[in-house]
C-alpha atoms as a printed R data frame, in Angstrom:
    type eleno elety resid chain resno       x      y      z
1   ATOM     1    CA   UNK     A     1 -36.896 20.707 77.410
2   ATOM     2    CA   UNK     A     2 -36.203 22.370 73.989
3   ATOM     3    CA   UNK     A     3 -33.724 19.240 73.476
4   ATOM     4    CA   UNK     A     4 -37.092 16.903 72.614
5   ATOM     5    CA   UNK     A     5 -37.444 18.597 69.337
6   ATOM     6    CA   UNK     A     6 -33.920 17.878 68.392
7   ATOM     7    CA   UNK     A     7 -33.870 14.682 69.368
8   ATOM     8    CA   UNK     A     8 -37.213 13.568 67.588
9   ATOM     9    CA   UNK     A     9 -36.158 15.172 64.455
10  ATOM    10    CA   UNK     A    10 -32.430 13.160 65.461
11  ATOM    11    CA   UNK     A    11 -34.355 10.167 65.568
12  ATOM    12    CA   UNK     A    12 -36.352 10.773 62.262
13  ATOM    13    CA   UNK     A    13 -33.388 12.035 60.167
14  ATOM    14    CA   UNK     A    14 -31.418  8.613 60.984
15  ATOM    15    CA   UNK     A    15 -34.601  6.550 60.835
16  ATOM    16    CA   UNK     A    16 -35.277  7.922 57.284
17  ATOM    17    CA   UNK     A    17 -31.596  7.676 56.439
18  ATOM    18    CA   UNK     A    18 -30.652  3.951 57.835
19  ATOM    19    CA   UNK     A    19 -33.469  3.185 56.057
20  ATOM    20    CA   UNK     A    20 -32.453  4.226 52.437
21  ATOM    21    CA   UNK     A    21 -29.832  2.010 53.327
22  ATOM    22    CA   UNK     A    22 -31.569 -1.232 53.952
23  ATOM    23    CA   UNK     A    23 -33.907 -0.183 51.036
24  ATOM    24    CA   UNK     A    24 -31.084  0.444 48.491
25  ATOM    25    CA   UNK     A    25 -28.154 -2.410 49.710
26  ATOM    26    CA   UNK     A    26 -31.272 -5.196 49.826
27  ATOM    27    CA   UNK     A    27 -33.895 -4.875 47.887
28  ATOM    28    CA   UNK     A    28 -33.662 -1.891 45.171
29  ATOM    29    CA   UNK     A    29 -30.016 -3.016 43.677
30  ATOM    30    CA   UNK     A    30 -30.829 -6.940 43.613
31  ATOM    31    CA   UNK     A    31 -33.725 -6.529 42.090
32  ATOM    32    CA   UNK     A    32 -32.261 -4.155 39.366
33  ATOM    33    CA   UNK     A    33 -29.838 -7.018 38.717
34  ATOM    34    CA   UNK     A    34 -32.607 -9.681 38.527
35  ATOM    35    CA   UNK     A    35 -34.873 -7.263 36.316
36  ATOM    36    CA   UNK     A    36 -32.857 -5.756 34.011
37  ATOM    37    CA   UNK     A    37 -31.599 -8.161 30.881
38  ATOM    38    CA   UNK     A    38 -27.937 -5.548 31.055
39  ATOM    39    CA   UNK     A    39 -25.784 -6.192 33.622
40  ATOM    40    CA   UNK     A    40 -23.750 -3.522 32.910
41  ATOM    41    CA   UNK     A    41 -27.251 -1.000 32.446
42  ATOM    42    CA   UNK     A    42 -28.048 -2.358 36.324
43  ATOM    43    CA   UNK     A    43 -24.242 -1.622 36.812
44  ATOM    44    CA   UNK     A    44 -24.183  2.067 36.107
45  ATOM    45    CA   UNK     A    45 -27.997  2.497 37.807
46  ATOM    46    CA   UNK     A    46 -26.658  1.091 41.073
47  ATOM    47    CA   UNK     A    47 -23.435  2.606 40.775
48  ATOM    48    CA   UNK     A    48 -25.344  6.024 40.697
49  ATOM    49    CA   UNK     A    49 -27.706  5.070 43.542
50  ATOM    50    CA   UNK     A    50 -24.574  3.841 45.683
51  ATOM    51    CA   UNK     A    51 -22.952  7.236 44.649
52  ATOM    52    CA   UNK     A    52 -25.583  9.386 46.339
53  ATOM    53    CA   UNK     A    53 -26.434  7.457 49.609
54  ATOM    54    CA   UNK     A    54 -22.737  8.132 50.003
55  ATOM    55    CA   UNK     A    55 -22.695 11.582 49.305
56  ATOM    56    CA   UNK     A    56 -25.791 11.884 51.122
57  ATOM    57    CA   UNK     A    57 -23.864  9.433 54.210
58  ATOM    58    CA   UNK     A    58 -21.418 12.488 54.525
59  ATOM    59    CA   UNK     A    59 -24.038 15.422 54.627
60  ATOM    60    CA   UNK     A    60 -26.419 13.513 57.345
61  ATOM    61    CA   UNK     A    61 -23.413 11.913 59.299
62  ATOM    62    CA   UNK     A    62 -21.704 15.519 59.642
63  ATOM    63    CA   UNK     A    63 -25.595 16.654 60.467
64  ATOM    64    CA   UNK     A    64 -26.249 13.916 63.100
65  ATOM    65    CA   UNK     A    65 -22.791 14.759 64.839
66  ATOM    66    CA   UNK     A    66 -23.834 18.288 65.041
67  ATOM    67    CA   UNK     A    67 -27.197 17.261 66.369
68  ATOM    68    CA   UNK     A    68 -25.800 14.881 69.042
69  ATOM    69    CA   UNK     A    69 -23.334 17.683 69.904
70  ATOM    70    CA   UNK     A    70 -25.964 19.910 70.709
71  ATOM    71    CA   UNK     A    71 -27.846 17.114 72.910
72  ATOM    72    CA   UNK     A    72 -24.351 15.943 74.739
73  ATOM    73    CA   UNK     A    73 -24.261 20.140 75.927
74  ATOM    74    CA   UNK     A    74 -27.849 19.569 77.193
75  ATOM    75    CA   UNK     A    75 -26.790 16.525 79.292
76  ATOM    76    CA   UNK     A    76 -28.019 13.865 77.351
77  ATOM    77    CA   UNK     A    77 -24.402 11.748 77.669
78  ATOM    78    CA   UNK     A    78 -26.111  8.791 75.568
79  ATOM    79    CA   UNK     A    79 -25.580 10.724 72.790
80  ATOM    80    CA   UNK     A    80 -22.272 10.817 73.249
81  ATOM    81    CA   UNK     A    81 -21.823  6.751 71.770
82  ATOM    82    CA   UNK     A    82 -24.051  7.713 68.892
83  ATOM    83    CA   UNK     A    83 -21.036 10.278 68.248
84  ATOM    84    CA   UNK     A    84 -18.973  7.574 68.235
85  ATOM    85    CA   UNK     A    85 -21.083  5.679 65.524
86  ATOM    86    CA   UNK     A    86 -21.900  8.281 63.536
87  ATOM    87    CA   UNK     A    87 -18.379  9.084 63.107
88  ATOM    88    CA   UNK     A    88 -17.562  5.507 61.800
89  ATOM    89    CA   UNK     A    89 -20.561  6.055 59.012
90  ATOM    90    CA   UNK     A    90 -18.697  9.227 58.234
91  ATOM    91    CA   UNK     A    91 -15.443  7.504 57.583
92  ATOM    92    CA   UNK     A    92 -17.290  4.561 55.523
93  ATOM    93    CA   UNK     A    93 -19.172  7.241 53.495
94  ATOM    94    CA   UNK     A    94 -16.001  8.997 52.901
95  ATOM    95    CA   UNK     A    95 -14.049  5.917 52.102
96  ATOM    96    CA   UNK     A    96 -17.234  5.280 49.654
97  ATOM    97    CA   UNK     A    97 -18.018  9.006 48.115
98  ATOM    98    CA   UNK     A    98 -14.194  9.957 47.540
99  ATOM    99    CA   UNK     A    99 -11.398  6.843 47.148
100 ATOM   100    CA   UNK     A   100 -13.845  3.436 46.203
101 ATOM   101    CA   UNK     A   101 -16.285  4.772 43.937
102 ATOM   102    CA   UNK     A   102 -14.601  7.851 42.015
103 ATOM   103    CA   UNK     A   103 -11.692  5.043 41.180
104 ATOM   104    CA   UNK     A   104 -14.211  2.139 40.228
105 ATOM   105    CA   UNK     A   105 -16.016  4.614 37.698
106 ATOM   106    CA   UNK     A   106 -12.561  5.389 36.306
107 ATOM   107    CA   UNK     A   107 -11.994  1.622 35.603
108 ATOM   108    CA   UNK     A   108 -15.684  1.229 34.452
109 ATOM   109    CA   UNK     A   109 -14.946  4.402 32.382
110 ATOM   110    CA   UNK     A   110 -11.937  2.939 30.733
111 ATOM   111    CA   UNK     A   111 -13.214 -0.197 29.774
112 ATOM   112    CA   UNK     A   112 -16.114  1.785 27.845
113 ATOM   113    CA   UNK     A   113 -13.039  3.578 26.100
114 ATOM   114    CA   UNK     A   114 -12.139  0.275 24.619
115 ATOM   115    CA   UNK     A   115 -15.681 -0.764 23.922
116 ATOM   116    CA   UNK     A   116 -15.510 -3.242 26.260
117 ATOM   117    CA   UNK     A   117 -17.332 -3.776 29.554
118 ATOM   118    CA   UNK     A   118 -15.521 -3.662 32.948
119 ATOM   119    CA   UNK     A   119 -15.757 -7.595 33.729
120 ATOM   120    CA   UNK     A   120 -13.488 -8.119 29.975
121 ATOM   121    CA   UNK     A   121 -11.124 -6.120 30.974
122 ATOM   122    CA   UNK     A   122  -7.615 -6.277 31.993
123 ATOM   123    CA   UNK     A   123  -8.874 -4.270 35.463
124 ATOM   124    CA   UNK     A   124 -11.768 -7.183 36.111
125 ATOM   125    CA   UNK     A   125  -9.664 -8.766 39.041
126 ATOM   126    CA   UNK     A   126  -9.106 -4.596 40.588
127 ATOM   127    CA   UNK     A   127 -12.643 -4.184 40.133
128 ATOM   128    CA   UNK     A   128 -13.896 -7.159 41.622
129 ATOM   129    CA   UNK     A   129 -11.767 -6.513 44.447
130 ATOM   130    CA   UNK     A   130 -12.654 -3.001 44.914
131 ATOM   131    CA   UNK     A   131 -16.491 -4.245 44.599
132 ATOM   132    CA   UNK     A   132 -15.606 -6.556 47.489
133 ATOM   133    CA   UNK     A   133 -14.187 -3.614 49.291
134 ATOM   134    CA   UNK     A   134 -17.126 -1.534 48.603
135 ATOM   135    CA   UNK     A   135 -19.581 -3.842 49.835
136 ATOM   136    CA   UNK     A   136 -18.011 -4.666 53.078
137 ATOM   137    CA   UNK     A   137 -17.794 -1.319 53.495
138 ATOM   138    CA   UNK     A   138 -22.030 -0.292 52.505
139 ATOM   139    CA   UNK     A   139 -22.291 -3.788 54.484
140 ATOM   140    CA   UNK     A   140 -20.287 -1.721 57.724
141 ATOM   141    CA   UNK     A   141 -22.105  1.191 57.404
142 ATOM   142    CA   UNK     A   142 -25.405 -0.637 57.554
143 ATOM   143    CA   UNK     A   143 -24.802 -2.521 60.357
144 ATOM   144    CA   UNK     A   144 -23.664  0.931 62.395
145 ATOM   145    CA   UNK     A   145 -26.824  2.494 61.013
146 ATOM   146    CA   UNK     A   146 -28.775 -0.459 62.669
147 ATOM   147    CA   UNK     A   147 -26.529  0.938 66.033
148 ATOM   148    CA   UNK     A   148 -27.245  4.095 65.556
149 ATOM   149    CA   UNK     A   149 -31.056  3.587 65.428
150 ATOM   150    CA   UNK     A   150 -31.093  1.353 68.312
151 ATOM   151    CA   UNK     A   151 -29.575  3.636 70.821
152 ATOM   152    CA   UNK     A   152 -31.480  7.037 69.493
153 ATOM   153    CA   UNK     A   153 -34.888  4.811 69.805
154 ATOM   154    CA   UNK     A   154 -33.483  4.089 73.299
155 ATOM   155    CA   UNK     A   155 -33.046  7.329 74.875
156 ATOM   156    CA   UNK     A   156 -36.003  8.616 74.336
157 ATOM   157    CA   UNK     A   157 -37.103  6.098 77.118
158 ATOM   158    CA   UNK     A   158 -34.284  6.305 78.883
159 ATOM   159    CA   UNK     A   159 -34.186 10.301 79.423
């Protein structure tokens, strides 16, 4: 019965996690842009918060997977949708952490260059889009998160 540890620290680890998600996407970002008199100052503070729950998306997704791995060989099969899931937040926080994020920074950065923010310049229409992008994509990841919570709370009872 070794596998209860694992899967109570399993169900901790995403609680925590799935959490900073809700916390960040809803209520920390909006409320920097309703605060804050700079849009572009709230800009670069969520674009750094965004940056980390994605790197941090790839370390725990990877973790998770490795966690559920270990609980699939003990005969807990549940686990082995929660695989599944977790291995969609992996590709969103990859999507997020290496291709959507590095290349809006790079447009943000440009538009400093010029002394101009990223909304006046000639890549506002690229940006918004990749913004759009992004969102669906934190948007995605949330909603798998939510998933991944409900089935781990689950099993407990279940097994």
């Amino acid at each position: 019965m070794s596998y209860q540890r694992t899967q109570r620290v399993f169900q901790c680890i995403s609680g925590l996690w799935v959490g900073s998600f809700i916390t960040i996407g809803l209520l920390v970002v909006p409320l920097l842009f309703s605060s804050l008199g700079d849009r572009q100052v709230a800009g670069f503070v969520a674009a750094s918060l965004f940056k980390t729950q994605a790197y941090l998306g790839v370390f725990l997704s990877t973790f998770l997977m490795v966690m559920a791995n270990y609980l699939v060989r003990q005969g807990l099969n549940r686990f082995r949708v929660i695989r599944w899931i977790l291995l969609g937040m992996l590709a969103c926080a990859v999507a997020a952490a290496f291709i959507l994020i590095p290349w809006m920074n790079s447009l943000r950065d440009q538009a400093l260059y010029l002394g101009i923010s990223v909304r006046e310049s000639s890549n506002a229409i690229l940006f918004s889009r990749l913004h759009g992008v992004s969102s669906t994509i934190y948007l995605i990841e949330a909603l798998l998160g939510l998933a991944l919570i409900w089935k781990a709370s689950a099993i407990k009872n279940a097994d």
